[in-house]
TILO-849761 format. One record per residue (C-alpha): residue number from 1; residue in one letter; chain; y, z, x. Coordinates in steps of 0.05 Angstrom, whole numbers, plus 5000, padded with zeros to 4 digits. Layout:
% residues N
<node semi="NUM" kolvo="a" tilum="A" c2="Y" c3="Z" c1="X"/>
...
% end
This chain:
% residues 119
<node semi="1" kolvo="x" tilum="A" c2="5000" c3="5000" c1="5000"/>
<node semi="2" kolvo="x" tilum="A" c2="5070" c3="4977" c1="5024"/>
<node semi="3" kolvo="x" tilum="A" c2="5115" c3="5036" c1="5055"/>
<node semi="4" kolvo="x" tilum="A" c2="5169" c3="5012" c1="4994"/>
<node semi="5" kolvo="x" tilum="A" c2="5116" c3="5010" c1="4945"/>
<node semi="6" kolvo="x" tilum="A" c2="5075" c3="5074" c1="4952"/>
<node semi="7" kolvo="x" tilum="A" c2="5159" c3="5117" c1="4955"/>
<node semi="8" kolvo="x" tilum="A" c2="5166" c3="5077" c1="4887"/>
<node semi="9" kolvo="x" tilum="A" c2="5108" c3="5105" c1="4861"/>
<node semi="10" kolvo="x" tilum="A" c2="5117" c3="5169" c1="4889"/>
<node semi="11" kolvo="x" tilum="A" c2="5194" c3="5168" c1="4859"/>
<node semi="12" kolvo="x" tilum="A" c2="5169" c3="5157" c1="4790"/>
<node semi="13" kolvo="x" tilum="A" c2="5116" c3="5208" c1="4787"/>
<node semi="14" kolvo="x" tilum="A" c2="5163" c3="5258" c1="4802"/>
<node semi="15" kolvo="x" tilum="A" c2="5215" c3="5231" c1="4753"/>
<node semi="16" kolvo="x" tilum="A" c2="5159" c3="5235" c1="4701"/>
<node semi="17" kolvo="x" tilum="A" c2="5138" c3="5309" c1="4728"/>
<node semi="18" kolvo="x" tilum="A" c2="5202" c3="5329" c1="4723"/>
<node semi="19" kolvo="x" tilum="A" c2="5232" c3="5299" c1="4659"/>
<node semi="20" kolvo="x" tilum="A" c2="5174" c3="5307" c1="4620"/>
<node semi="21" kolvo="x" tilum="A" c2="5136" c3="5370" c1="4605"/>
<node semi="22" kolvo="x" tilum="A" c2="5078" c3="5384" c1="4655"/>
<node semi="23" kolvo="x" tilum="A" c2="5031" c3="5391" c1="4591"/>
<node semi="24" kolvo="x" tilum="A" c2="5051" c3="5322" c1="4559"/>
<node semi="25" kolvo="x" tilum="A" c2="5048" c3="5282" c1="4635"/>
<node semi="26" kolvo="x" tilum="A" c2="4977" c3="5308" c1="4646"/>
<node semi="27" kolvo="x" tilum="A" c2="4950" c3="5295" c1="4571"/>
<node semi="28" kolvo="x" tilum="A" c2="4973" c3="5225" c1="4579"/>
<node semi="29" kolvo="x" tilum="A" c2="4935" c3="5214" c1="4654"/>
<node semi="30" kolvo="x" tilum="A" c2="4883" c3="5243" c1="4621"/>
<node semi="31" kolvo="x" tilum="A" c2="4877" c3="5196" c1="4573"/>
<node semi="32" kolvo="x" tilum="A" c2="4880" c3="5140" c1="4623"/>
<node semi="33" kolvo="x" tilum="A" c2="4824" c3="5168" c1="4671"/>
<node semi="34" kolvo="x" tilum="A" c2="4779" c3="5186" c1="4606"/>
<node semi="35" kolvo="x" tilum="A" c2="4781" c3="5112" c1="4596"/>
<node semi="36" kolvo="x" tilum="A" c2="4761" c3="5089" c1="4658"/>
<node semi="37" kolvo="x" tilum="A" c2="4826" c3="5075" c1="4690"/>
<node semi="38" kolvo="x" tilum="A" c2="4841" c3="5110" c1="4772"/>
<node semi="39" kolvo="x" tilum="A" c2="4906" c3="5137" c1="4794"/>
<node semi="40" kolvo="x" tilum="A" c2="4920" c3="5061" c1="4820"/>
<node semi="41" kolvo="x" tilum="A" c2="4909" c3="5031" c1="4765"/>
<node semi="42" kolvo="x" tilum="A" c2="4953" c3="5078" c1="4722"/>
<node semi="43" kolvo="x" tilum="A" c2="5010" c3="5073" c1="4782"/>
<node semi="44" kolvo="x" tilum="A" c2="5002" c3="4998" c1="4767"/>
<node semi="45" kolvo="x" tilum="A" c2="5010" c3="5005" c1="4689"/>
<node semi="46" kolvo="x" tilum="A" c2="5071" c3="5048" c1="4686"/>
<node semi="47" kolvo="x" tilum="A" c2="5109" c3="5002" c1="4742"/>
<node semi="48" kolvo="x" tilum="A" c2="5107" c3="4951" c1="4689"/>
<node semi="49" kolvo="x" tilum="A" c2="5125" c3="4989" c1="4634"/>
<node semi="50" kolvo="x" tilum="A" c2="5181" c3="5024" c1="4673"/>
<node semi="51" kolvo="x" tilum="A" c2="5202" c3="4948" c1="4692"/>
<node semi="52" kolvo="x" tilum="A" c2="5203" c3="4925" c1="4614"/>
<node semi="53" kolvo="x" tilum="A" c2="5253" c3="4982" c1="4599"/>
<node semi="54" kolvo="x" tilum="A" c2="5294" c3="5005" c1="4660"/>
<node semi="55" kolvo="x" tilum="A" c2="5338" c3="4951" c1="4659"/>
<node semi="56" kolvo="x" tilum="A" c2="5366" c3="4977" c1="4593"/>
<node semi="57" kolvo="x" tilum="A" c2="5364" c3="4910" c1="4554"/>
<node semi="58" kolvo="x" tilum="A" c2="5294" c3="4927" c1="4525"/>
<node semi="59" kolvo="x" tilum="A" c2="5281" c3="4890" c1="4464"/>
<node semi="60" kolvo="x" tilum="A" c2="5218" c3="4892" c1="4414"/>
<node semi="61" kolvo="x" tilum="A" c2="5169" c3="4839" c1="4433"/>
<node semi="62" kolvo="x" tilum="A" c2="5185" c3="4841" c1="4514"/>
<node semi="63" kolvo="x" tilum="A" c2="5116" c3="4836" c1="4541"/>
<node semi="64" kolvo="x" tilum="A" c2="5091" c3="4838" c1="4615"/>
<node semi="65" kolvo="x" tilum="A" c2="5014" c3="4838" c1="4657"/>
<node semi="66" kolvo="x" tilum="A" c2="4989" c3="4873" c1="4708"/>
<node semi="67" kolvo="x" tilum="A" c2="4917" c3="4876" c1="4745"/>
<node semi="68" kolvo="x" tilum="A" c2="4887" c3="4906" c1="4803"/>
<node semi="69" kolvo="x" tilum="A" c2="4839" c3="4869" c1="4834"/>
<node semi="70" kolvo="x" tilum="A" c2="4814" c3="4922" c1="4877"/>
<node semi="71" kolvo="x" tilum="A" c2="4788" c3="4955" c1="4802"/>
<node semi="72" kolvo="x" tilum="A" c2="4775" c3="4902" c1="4764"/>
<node semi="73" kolvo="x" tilum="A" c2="4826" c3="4934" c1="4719"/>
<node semi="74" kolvo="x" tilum="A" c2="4885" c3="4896" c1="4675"/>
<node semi="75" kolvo="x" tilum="A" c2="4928" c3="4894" c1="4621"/>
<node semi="76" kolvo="x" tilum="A" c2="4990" c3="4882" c1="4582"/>
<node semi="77" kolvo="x" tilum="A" c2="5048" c3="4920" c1="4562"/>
<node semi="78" kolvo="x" tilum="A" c2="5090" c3="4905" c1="4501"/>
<node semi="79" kolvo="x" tilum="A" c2="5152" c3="4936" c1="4473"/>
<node semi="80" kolvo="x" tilum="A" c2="5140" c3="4946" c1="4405"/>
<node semi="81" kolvo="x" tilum="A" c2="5198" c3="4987" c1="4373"/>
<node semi="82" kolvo="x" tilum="A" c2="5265" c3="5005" c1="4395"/>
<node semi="83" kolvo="x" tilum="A" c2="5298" c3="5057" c1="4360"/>
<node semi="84" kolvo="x" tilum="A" c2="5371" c3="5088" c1="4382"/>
<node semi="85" kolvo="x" tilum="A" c2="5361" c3="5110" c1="4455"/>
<node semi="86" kolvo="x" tilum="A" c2="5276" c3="5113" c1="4444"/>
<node semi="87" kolvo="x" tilum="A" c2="5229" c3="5054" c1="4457"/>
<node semi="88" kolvo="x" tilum="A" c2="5159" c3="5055" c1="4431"/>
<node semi="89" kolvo="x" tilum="A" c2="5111" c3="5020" c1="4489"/>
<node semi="90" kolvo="x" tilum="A" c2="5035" c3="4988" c1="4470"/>
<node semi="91" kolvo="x" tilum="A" c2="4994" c3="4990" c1="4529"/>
<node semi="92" kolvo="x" tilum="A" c2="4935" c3="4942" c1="4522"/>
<node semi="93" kolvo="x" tilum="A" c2="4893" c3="4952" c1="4582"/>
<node semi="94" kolvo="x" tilum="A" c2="4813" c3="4939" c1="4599"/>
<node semi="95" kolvo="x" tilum="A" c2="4780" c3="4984" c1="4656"/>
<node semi="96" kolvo="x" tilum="A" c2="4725" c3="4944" c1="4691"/>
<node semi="97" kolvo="x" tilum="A" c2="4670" c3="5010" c1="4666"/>
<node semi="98" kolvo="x" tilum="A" c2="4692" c3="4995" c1="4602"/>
<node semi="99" kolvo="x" tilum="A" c2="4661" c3="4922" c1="4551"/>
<node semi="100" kolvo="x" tilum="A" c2="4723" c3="4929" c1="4504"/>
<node semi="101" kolvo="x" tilum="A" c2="4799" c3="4929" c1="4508"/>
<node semi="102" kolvo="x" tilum="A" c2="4824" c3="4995" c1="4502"/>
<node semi="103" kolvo="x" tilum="A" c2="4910" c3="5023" c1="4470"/>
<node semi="104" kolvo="x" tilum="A" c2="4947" c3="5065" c1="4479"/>
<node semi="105" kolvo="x" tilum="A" c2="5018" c3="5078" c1="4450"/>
<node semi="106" kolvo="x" tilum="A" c2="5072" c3="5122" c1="4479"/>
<node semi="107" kolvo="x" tilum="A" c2="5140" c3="5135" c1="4458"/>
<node semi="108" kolvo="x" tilum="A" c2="5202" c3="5140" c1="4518"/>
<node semi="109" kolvo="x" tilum="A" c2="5272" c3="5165" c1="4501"/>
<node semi="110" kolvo="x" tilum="A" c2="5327" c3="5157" c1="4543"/>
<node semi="111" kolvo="x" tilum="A" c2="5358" c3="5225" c1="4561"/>
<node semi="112" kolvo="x" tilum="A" c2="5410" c3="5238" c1="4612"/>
<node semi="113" kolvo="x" tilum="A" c2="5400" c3="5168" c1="4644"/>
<node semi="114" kolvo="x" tilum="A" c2="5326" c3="5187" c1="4645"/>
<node semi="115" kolvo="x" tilum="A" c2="5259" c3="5148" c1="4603"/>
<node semi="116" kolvo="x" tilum="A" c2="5224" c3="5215" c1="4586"/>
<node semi="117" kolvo="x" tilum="A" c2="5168" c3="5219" c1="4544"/>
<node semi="118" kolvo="x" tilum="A" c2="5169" c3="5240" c1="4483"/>
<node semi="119" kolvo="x" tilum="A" c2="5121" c3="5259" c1="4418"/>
% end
């Protein structure tokens, strides 16, 4: 992993440890690693989530891919609502241990200049 990269990475997990509550961070990487995704794979999904809304012109309907072929793993990410300052985000993803595509929806609010998850 590039220098750049894996400081990216390690710049939005502690974003999301710190913005969102410890409790709600760990349920969702739960989630992910109960369906057969690994920490790279769920570094991969959230950099392009985080690069569908962080430019602040999010709009329903913006969809992006990503895959790692190291995993096998892919998937998409669509914005599917955008409400106020709150986006609602459809991960479509397939884990290589897994036959079927798997979702997952999340909700982020922008807070203080900060995408924080939220219930």
């Amino acid at each position: 992993m590039r220098k750049s990269h894996l400081l990216f990475v390690c710049t939005i997990a502690a974003l999301l440890w710190t913005t969102a509550a410890p409790a709600q961070y760990a349920s969702f990487s739960r989630q992910l690693v109960n369906r057969g995704l690994v920490q790279a794979d769920i570094d991969m999904m959230a950099d392009a989530a985080s690069e569908l809304f962080s430019s602040n012109t999010a709009a329903a309907g913006d969809t992006t891919k990503w895959s790692n072929e190291k995993t096998g793993a892919f998937g998409t990410v669509e914005i599917t609502e955008v409400a106020g300052n709150c986006i609602r985000v459809l991960h479509l993803f397939r884990a290589k241990s897994r036959t079927q595509a798997q979702t997952l929806q999340i909700k982020r609010c922008l807070i203080d200049g900060n995408w924080v998850l939220s219930p």
